[in-house]
C-alpha positions in Angstrom: 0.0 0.0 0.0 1.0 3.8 -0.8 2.8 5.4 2.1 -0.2 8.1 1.0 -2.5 5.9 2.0 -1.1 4.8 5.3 -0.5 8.1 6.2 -4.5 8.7 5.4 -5.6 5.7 7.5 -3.2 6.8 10.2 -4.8 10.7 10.4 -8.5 8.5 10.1 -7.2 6.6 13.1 -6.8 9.7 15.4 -9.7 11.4 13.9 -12.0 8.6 14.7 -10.4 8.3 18.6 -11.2 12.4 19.0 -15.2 11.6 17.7 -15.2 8.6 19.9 -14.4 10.7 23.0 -16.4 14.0 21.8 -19.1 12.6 19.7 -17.6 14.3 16.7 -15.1 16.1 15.0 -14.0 13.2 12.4 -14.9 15.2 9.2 -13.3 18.6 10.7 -9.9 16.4 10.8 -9.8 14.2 8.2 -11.5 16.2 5.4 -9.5 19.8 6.2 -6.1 17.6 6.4 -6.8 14.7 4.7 -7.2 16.5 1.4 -3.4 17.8 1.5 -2.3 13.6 1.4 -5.0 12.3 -1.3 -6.9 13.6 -4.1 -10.4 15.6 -2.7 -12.5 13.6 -3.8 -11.1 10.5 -3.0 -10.4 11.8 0.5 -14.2 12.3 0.5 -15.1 9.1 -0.2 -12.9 7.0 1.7 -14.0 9.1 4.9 -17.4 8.1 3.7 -15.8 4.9 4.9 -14.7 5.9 7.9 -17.7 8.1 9.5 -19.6 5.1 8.8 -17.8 2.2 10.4 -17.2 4.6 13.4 -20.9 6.1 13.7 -22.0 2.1 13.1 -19.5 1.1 15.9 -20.2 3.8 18.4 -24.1 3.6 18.0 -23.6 -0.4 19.0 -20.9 0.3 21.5 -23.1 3.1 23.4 -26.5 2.0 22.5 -27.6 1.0 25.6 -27.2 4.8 27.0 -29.1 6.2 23.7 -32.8 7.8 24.1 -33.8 6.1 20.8 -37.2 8.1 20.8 -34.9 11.3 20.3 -32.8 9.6 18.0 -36.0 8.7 15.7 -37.4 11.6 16.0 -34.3 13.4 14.7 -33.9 11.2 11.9 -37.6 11.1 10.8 -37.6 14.7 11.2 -34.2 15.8 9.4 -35.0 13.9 6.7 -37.2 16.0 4.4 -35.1 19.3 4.9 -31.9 17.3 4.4 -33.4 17.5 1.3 -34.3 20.8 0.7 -31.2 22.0 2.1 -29.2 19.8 -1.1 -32.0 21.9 -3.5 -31.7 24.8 -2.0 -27.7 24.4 -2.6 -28.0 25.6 -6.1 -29.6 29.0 -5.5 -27.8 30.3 -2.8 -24.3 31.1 -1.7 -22.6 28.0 0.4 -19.7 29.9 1.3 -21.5 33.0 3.0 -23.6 30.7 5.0 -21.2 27.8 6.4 -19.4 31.2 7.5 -22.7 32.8 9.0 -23.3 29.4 11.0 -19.8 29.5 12.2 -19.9 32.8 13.5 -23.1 31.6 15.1 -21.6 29.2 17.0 -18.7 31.1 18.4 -21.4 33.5 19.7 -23.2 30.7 21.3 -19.7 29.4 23.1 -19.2 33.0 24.2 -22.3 33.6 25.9 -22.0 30.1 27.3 -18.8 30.4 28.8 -19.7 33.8 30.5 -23.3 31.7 31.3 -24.9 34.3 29.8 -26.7 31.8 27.3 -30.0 31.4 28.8 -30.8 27.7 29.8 -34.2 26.1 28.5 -35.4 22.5 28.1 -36.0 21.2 25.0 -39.4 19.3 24.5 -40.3 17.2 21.6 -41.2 20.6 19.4 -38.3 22.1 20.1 -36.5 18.5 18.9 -38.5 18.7 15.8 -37.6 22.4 15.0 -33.7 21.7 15.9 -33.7 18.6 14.1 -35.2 20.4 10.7 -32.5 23.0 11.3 -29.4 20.3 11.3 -31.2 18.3 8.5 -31.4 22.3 6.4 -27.7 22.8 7.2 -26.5 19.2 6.7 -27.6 19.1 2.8 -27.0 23.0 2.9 -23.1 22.3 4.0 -22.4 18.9 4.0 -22.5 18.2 7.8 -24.7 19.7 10.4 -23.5 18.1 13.3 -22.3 21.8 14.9 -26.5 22.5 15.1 -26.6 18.4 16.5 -23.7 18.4 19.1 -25.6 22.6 20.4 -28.5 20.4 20.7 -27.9 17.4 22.9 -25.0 19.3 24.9 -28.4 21.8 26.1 -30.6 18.3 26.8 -27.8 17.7 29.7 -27.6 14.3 28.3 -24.7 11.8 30.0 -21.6 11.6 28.2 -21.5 8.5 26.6 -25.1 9.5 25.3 -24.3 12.5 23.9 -21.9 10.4 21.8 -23.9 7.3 21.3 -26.8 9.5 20.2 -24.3 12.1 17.7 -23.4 8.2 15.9 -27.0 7.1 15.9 -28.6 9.7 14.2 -26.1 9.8 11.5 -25.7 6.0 10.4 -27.9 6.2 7.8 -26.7 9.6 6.1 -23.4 8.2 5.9 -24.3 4.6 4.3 -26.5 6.8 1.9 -23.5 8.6 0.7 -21.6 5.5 0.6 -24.3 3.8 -1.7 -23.7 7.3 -3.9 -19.7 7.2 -4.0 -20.0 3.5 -4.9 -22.2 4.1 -8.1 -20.7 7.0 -9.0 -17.2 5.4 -9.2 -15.5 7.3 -6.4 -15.6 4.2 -4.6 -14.3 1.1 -6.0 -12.6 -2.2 -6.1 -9.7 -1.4 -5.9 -9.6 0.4 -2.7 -10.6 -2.5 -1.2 -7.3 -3.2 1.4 -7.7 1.0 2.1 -11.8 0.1 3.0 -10.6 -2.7 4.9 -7.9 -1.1 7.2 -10.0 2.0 7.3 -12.8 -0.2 9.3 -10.2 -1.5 11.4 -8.7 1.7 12.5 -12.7 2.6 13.1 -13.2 0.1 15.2 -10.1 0.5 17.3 -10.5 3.6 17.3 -13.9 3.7 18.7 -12.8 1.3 21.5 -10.0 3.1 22.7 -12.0 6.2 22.7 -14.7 4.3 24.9 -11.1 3.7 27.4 -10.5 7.4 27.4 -14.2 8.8 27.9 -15.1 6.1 31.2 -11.1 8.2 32.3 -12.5 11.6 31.4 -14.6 13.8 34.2 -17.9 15.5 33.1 -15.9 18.7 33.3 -13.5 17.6 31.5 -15.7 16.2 28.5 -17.1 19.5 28.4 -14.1 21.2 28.2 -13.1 19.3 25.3 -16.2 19.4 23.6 -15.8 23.4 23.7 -13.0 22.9 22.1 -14.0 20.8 19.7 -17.1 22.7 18.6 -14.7 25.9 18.8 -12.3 24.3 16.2 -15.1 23.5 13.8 -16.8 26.8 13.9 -13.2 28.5 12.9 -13.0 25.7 10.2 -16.3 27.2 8.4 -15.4 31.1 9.0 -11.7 29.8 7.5 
């Protein structure tokens, strides 16, 4: 195998063990790097790959901590403007928005930190309404899991949860794109020993992050996820 390649599956591997701790984070990692080691598109497809073994793995891993009635009803919901967010796509400017929603969410860190965000439950309308939102931005953008991860962070949800339920709720997106890459081309036989190794590091991945989040605290976990929202709202604005 191309040292390319191993040096791909290497940046997947420490991708994946960041999402498995935080919930997410994967596609701000290995898309924004993993484009400077393999062609774009290729690098799109094989993390295709990835973000699915890993969402597959963590949703089976943390399943037992998952509220699946949320999870449904973010799915179900999402759906139809995941849709209208792709359409929409054509008409608008992409750019100027994915920097609008980053901006967004620095605000929404900012008042958080200084708790000056103002603290409400969320009730199945409000779920319904935030999950149309991520579905909008997901086809708008390509991912929408910023709006997802603002979401079930203000539910107070446990840890392991927040990133059972960040998995659950994407599984079926990412096979969909999978099913895409494969018919268009971008996928293809032979990347077969890359798909292969790239499910491994997924999986390993996903249990060693499993280790690391039973180590961290709540505080912690919170910290980091901060963070990691942080760096993903800088990765739209730049």
């Amino acid at each position: 195998m191309e040292s390319a390649y191993v040096a791909f599956i290497c940046l997947s591997f420490a991708a994946a063990v960041v999402s498995a701790v935080y919930g997410f984070g994967t596609a701000l990692i290995v898309l924004a790097l993993g484009a400077h080691i393999l062609p774009v598109k290729e690098t799109i497809a094989l993390a295709a790959v990835l973000f699915s073994a890993t969402t597959i793995t963590k949703t089976i891993i943390f399943g037992r901590h998952i509220d699946w009635k949320v999870a449904s009803i973010m799915a179900l919901a999402s759906l139809p403007f995941s849709f209208a967010g792709a359409v929409f796509l054509a008409d608008v400017s992409a750019d100027t928005l994915r920097r609008l929603l980053g901006f967004m969410v620095l605000i929404y860190l900012g008042l958080s930190a200084f708790n000056l965000f103002p603290r409400f439950r969320i009730n199945t309308l409000g779920l319904v309404v935030g999950s149309a939102a991520y579905g909008f931005i997901s086809g708008l953008l390509g991912s929408g899991n910023l709006i997802k991860a603002i979401m079930f962070r203000e539910m107070n949800i446990t840890k392991e949860a927040f990133v059972g339920a960040m998995a659950a709720t994407s599984v079926l997106a990412n096979v969909a794109k999978i099913t895409v890459y494969r018919e268009s081309g971008l996928l293809h036989g032979g990347q077969k020993l890359q798909i292969i190794w790239l499910v491994i590091a997924a999986i390993l991945a996903v249990l060693l992050g499993r280790y690391l989040l039973r180590a961290i605290s709540i505080a912690q976990f919170s910290s980091g996820l901060q963070v990691v929202l942080a760096l993903s709202a800088l990765g739209l604005l730049f």
